[in-house]
C-alpha positions in Angstrom: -3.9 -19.9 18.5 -1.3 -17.6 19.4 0.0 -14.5 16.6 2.5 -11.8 17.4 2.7 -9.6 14.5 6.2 -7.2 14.2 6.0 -4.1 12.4 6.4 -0.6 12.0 3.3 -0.1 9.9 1.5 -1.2 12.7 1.8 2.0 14.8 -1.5 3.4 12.7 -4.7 2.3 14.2 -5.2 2.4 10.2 -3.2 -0.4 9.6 -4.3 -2.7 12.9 -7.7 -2.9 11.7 -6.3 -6.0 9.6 -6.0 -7.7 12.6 -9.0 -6.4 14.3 -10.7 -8.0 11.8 -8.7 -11.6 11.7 -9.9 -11.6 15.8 -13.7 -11.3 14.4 -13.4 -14.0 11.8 -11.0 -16.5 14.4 -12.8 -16.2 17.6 -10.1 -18.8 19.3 -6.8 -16.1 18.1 -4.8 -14.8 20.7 -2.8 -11.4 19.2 -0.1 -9.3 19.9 0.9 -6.9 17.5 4.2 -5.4 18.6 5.7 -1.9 17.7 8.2 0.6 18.3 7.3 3.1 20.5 8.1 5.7 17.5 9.6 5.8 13.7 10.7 8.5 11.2 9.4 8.6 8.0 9.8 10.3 4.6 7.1 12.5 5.7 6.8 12.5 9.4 7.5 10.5 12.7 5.3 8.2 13.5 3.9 7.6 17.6 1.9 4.6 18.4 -1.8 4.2 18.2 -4.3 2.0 19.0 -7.4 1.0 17.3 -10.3 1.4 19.4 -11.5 -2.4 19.1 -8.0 -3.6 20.1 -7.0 -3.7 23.6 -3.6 -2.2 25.7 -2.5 -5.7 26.4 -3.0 -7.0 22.3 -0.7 -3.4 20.9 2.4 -3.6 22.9 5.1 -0.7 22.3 8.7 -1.4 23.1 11.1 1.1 23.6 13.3 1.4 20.1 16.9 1.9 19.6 18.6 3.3 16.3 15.4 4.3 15.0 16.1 6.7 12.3 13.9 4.5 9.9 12.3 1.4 9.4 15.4 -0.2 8.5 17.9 0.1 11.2 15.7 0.0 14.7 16.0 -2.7 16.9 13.5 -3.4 19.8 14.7 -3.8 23.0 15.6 -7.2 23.5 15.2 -7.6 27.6 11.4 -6.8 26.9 11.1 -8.5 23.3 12.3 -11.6 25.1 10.0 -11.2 27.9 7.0 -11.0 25.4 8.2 -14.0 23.6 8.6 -16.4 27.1 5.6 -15.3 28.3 3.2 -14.9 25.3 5.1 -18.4 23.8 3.3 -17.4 20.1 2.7 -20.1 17.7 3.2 -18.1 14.7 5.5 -14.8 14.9 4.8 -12.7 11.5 7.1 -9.9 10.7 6.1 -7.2 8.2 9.9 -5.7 8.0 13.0 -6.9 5.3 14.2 -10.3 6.2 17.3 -8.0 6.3 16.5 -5.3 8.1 17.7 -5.0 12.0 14.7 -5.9 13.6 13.8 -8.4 11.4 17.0 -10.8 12.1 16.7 -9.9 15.6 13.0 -10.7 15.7 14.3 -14.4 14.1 17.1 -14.4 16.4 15.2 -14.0 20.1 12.1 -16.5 18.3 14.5 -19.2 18.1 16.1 -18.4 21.1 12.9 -18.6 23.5 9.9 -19.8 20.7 12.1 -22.7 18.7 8.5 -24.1 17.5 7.1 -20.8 16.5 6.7 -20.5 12.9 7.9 -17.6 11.1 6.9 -15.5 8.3 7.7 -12.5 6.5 5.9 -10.0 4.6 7.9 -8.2 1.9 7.5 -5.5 -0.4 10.6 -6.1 -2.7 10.1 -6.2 -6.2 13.4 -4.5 -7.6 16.6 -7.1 -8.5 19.2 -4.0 -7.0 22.2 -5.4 -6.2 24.2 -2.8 -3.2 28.1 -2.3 -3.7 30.5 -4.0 -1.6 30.6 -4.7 0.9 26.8 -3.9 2.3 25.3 -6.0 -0.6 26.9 -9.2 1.0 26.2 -8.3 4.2 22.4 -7.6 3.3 22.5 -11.1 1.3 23.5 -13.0 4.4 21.3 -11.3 6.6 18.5 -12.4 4.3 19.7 -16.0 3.8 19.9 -16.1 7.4 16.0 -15.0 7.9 14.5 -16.8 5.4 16.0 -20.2 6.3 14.0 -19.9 9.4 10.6 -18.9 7.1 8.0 -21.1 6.7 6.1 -18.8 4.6 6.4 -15.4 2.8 3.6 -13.0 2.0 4.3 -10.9 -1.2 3.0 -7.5 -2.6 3.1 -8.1 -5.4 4.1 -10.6 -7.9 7.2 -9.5 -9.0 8.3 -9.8 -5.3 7.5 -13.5 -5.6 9.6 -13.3 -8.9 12.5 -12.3 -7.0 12.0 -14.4 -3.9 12.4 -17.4 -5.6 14.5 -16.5 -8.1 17.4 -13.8 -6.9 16.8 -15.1 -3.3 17.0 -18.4 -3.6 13.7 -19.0 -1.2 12.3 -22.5 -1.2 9.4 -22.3 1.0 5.6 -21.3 0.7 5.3 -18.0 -0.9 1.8 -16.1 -1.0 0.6 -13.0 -2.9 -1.8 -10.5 -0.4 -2.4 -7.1 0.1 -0.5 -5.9 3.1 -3.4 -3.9 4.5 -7.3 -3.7 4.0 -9.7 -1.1 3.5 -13.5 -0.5 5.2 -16.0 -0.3 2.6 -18.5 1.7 4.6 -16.0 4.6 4.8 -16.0 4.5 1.0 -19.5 4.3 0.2 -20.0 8.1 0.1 -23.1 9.0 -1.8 -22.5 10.8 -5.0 -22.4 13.2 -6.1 -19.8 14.3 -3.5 -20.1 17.5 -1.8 -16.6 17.6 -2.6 -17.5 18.4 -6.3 -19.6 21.8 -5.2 -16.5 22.7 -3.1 -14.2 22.2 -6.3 -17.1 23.9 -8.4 -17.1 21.6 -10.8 -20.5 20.5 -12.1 -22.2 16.8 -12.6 -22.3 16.3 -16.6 -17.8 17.0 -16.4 -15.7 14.2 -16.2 -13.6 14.4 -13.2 -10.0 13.1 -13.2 -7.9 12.7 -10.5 -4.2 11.8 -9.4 -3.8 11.3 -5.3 0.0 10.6 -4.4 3.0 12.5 -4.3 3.8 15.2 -6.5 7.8 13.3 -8.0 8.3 12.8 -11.3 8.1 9.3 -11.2 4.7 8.9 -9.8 3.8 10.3 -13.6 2.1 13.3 -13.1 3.7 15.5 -15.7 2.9 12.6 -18.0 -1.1 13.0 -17.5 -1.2 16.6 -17.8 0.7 16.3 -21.3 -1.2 13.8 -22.4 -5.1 15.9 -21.3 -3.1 19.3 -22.5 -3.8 17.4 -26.2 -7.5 17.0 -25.0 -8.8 20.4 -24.9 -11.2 19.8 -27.6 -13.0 17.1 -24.7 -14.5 18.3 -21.7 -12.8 17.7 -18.1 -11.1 18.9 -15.0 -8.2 17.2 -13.4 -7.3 17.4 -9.8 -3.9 16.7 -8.0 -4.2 15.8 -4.6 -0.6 15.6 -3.0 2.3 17.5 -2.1 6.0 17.1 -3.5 8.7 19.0 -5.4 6.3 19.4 -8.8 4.6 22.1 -7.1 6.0 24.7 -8.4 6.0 23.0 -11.8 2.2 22.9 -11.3 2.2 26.9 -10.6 4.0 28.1 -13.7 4.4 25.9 -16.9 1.1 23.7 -16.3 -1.4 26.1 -14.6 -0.4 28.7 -17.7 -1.8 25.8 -20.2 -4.4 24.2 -18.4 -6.1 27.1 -16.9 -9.0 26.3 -14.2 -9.3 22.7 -15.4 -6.0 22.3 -13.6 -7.0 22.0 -9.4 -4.4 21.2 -6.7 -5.2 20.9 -3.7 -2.6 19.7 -0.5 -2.4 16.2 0.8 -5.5 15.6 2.8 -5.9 13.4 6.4 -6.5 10.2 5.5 -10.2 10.0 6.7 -11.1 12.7 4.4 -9.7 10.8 1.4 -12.9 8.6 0.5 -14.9 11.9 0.2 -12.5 12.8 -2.2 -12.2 9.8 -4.2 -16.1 9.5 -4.4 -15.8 12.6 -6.3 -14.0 11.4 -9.3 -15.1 10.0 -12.4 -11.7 8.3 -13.4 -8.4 8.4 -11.3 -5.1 7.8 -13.3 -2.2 6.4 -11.8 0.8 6.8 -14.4 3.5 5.6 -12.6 6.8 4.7 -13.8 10.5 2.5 -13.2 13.2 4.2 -12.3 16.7 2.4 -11.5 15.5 2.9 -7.6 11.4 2.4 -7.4 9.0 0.6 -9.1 5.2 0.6 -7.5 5.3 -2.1 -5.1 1.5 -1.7 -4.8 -0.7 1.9 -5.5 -3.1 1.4 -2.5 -4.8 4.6 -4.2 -6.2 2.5 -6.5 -7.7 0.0 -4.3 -9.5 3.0 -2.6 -10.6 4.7 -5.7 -12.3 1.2 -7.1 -14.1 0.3 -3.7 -15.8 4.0 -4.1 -16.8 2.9 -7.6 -14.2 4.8 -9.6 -12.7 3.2 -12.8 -8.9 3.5 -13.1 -6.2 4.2 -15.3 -3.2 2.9 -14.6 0.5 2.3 -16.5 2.0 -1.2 -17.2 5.0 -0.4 -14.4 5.0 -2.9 -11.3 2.2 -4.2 -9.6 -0.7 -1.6 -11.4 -2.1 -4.0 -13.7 -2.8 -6.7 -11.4 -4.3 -4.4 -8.5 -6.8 -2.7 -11.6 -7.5 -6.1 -12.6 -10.9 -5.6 -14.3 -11.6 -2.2 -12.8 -10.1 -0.3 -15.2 -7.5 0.1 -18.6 -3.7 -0.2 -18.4 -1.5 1.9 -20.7 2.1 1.4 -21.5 4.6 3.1 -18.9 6.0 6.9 -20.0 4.2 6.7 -23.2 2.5 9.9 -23.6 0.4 8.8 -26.8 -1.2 5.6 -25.1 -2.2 7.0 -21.8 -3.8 10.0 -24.7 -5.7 7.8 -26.5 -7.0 5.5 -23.2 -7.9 9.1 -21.2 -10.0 9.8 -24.7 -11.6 6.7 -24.6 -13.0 6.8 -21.2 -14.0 10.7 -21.7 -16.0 10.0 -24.3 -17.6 6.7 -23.5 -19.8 7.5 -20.4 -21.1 3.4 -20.7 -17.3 2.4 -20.6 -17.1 4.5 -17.5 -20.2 3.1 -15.9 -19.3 -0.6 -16.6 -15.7 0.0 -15.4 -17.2 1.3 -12.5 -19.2 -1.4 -11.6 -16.5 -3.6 -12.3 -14.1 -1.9 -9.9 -16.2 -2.0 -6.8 -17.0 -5.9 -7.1 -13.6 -6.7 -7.9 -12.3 -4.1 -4.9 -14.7 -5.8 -2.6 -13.3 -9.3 -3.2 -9.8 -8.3 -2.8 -9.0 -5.4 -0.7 -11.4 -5.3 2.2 -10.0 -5.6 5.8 -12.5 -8.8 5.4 -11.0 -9.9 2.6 -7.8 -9.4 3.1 -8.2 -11.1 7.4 -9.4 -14.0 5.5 -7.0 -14.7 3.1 -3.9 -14.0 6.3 -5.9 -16.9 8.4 -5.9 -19.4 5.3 -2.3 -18.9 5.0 -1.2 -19.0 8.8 -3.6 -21.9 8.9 -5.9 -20.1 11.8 -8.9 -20.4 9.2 -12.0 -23.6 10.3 
C-alpha cells in the first residue's frame, strides 16, 4: 500500500508525526510525504523538516515556484512526475484547496502518470464566500475540476462538509477528522506546573488562559470585559500570543485589571504543554467575521489532553471540538461568556469533572493515534 501525501503543512516535523504514526499502526504502508522546499506564512517562512522516525527517502522536498503562499506554489513538475512514475502511489492525498495551484496540478500529473491512483483532498473551508468576477469562476472551475477526480474528502470541520455538498456540488465520500494529532506524553505535565511559580500565581487561584493571536476576532477583548465584571471572584488571566491588541493590553486593560492581567509573548511550540498544564480553564471566545470563522481551535485540543476544561463560543467548529470537555457560550455576547466564566470560578467540582471529561474525550479524538487510525479506515489501509 502505497501513500504520497502533498502539503505545505507537512514541512513541520510537528505535523509528519501523523504519518509516522499511520507507518506504526499499517506495517505494509509505503509513504511519501512531499513538500516544498520552503513557504511564507502570516508569521514566518517555513524550511523543511524532518521527523526523526521518518526517513530522507519517505520526506521528499521539491524545488517550488511562485511560492509566496500556500495558495499559488506549484512543485516542479519534471521531478513531481518522476516521483509519481517511479513511486506509482495507490492513493495520492493532498492537504491543499482543490483550487489552489498545486492542488490541480497535483490532479493533473496523477492522471497523467498514476490514472488508478485514488485521490483525496483535505479541506479546511467552512465559509460560503463567493470572489468577484472574474476569479470566483475561475476558482469554481478549478474546484469542479479537482473534485471530479476525488474519491474522498476529509473535512475540518462540519460546516466544511456543509458546504462541500451543498455550495460545491461534491457527490463523493466525505469524512470529518482532525487534520493533525497530538502526543499525549508531551501533555502529561505534572501539576502543579512550574510554570505557575514562574507567573507567581498560587495553587488555591483559578487560572484562565487565552493562547492564540492577539486580533480582535479571536475574542480577547470580549474575555477581559466579561472578568473585568468579576472582581468580586478570585482569578488571574493570562494571554499567551502576540498581535496588534498589544498595545490595547498595555493601556486600557492593564489600567483595569491590574496584576491579574499577565501577557506573555508567543512561546515555541514544545513549551506550550507546560503552559497549558498550568491553567485551570482556557477560554476560546472566538467569533465570525465576513472573512474567518474557526475552522478548528487546535488550542483546545491541547488544553483538554492536559486536563484543562474549556470555554469556548458557539462560532464554527468550537462546540464540536469541546464536545463534553467543557461549556459553550453564545458568540460576542459579553453577558453569557460572564455568567459561564462565574460558573466555573466558583464551582471547583464542575471544574474537576470537566476536567476529567476533557482528557478522555481528547484522548479518543485528537491523538496522533487516534487521529492515524481514523486516516487508515478512510483510505482503506486499516486490517
Amino acid at each position: 500500500m502505497r501513500l504520497l501525501v502533498v502539503g505545505h503543512t507537512y514541512l513541520t516535523a510537528f505535523a509528519q508525526r501523523k504519518y509516522a504514526t499511520m507507518k506504526q499502526q499499517c506495517a505494509d504502508l509505503e509513504l511519501r510525504i512531499l513538500t516544498p522546499r520552503a513557504i511564507s506564512h502570516l508569521f514566518a517562512r517555513y524550511t523543511r523538516e524532518r521527523a526523526p522516525d521518518l526517513s530522507a527517502e519517505e520526506v521528499v522536498d521539491i524545488r517550488e515556484f511562485f511560492g509566496r503562499s500556500h495558495m499559488s506554489y506549484v512543485l516542479d513538475p519534471f521531478r513531481f512526475a518522476k516521483l509519481l512514475r517511479e513511486f506509482r502511489p495507490d492513493r495520492i492525498h493532498i492537504e491543499e484547496d482543490p483550487h489552489s495551484a498545486v492542488g490541480v496540478e497535483t490532479v493533473f500529473l496523477a492522471r497523467l502518470f498514476c490514472p488508478s491512483a485514488k485521490i483525496s483532498f483535505f479541506i479546511w473551508d467552512n465559509l460560503a464566500r463567493v470572489p468577484r468576477f472574474p476569479l470566483g469562476l475561475v476558482k469554481r472551475w478549478l474546484s469542479r475540476y479537482s473534485l471530479n477526480q476525488a474519491e474522498l474528502v476529509v473535512c475540518g470541520n462540519r460546516e466544511g462538509e456543509r458546504l462541500l455538498q451543498e455550495k460545491k456540488g461534491y457527490r463523493g465520500r466525505v469524512a470529518v477528522l482532525p487534520q493533525l494529532g497530538l502526543d499525549p506524553e508531551r501533555y502529561a505535565t505534572a501539576r502543579p506546573s512550574p510554570i505557575r511559580h514562574e507567573l507567581a500565581v498560587s495553587a488555591d487561584v483559578p487560572l484562565i488562559g487565552f493562547v492564540g493571536r492577539l486580533i480582535p476576532e479571536k475574542g480577547v477583548l470580549l474575555l477581559l470585559a466579561a472578568l473585568q465584571r468579576l472582581l468580586d471572584l478570585e482569578w488571574r488571566v493570562l494571554l499567551l500570543g502576540v498581535g496588534p491588541l498589544e498595545s490595547a493590553l498595555s493601556n486600557k486593560w492593564r489600567a483595569a485589571l491590574g496584576d491579574r492581567l499577565i501577557h506573555r509573548k508567543a512561546v515555541a511550540h514544545a513549551d506550550v504543554p507546560a503552559y497549558m498544564a498550568a491553567l485551570d480553564i482556557l477560554v476560546l471566545p472566538s467569533y465570525e467575521t465576513p472573512a474567518w470563522k474557526e475552522q478548528f481551535g487546535l488550542v483546545l485540543a491541547e488544553a483538554m489532553l492536559a486536563g484543562v476544561p474549556c470555554i469556548g463560543s458557539s462560532s464554527g467548529a468550537i462546540p464540536d471540538v469541546i464536545g463534553p470537555g467543557g461549556l459553550v457560550f453564545k458568540e460576542k455576547d459579553v453577558d453569557d461568556l460572564e455568567q459561564v466564566l462565574k460558573r466555573l470560578l466558583t464551582d471547583g467540582a464542575l471544574r474537576h469533572s470537566l476536567a476529567q471529561k476533557a482528557h478522555e474525550f481528547s484522548r479518543q479524538c485528537y491523538t496522533n493515534e487516534a487521529v492515524a487510525a481514523a486516516y487508515l479506515r478512510q483510505f482503506g489501509f486499516a486490517r
